[in-house]
C-alpha positions as CSV (number, residue, x, y, z in Angstrom):
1,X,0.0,0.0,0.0
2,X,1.5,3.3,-1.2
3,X,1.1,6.4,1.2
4,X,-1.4,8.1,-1.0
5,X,-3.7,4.9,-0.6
6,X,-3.1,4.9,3.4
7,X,-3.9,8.7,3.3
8,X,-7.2,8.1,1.2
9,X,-8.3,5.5,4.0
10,X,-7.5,7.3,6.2
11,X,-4.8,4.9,8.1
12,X,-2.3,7.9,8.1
13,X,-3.0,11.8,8.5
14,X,-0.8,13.1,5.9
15,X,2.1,11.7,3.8
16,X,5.6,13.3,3.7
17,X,8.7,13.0,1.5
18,X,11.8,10.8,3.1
19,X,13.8,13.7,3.8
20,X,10.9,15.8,5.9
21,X,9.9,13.1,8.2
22,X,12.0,13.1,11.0
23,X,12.0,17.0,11.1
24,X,8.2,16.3,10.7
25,X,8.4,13.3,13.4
26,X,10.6,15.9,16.4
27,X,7.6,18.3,15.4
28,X,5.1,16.0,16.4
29,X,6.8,15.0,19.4
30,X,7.3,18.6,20.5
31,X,3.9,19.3,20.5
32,X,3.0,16.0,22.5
33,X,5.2,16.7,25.4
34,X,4.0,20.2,25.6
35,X,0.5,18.2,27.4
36,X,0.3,17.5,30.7
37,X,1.9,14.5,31.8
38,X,-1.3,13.0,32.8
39,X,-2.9,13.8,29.6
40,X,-0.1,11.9,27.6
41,X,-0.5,8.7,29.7
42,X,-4.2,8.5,29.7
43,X,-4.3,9.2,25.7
44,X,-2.0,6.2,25.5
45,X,-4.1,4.2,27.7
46,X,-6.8,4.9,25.3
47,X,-5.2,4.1,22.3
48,X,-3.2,1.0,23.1
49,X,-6.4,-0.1,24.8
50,X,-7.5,-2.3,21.9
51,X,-4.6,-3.4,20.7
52,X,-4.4,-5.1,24.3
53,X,-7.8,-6.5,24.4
54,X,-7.1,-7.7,20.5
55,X,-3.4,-9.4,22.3
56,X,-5.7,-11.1,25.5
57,X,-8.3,-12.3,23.2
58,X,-6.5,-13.9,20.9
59,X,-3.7,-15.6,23.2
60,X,-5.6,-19.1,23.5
61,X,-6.2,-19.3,19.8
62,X,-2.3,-18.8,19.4
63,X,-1.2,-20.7,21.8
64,X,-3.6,-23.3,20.7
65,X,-2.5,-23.3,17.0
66,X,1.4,-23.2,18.0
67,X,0.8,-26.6,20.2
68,X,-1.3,-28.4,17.3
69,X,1.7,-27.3,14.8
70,X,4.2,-28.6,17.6
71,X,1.8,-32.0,18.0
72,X,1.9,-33.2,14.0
73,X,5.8,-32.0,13.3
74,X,7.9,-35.5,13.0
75,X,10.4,-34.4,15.6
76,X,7.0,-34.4,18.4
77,X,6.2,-31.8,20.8
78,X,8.3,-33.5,23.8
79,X,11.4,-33.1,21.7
80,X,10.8,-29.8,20.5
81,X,10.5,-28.4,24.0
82,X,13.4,-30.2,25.0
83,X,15.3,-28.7,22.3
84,X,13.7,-25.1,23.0
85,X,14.8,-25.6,27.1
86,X,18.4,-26.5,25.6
87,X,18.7,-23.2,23.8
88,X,17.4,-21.3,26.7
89,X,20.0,-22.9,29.2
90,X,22.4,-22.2,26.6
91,X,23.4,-25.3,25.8
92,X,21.6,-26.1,22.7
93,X,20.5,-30.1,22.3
94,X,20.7,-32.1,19.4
């Protein structure tokens, strides 16, 4: 998706050239941290909100689809995890 598209949907607010962004980005940020410190945490909380509920909701249906790919693989599940625990201790199994 080109930024032109994004703009026309309206995923982004406006569409810059490479070289203006970061001035464009320190601009932004200026203006943010000129609100009140409680104002900047409670906007966040607002707009990561859904993208938390979206993470929670869909943790079982992850978790669920990463145990039934682990379940049919050849190696089997037992393996894998021992392999994974290996890596973790640092000492990887083979």
């Amino acid at each position: 998706m080109n930024g032109q598209t994004a703009l026309d949907l309206g995923i982004v607010s406006e569409v810059l050239p490479r070289e203006q962004l970061l001035p464009r980005a320190w601009e932004l940020a200026e203006m943010i941290m000129q609100a009140p410190r409680s104002t900047r945490h409670l906007s966040h909380s607002i707009i990561s909100r859904p993208w938390k509920q979206a993470l929670v909701a869909d943790q079982g249906f992850q978790l669920a689809h990463q145990m039934y790919d682990m379940a049919i693989d050849e190696e089997g599940a037992l393996e894998r995890l021992k392999k994974m625990q290996g890596r973790l201790m640092g000492n990887d199994v083979q």
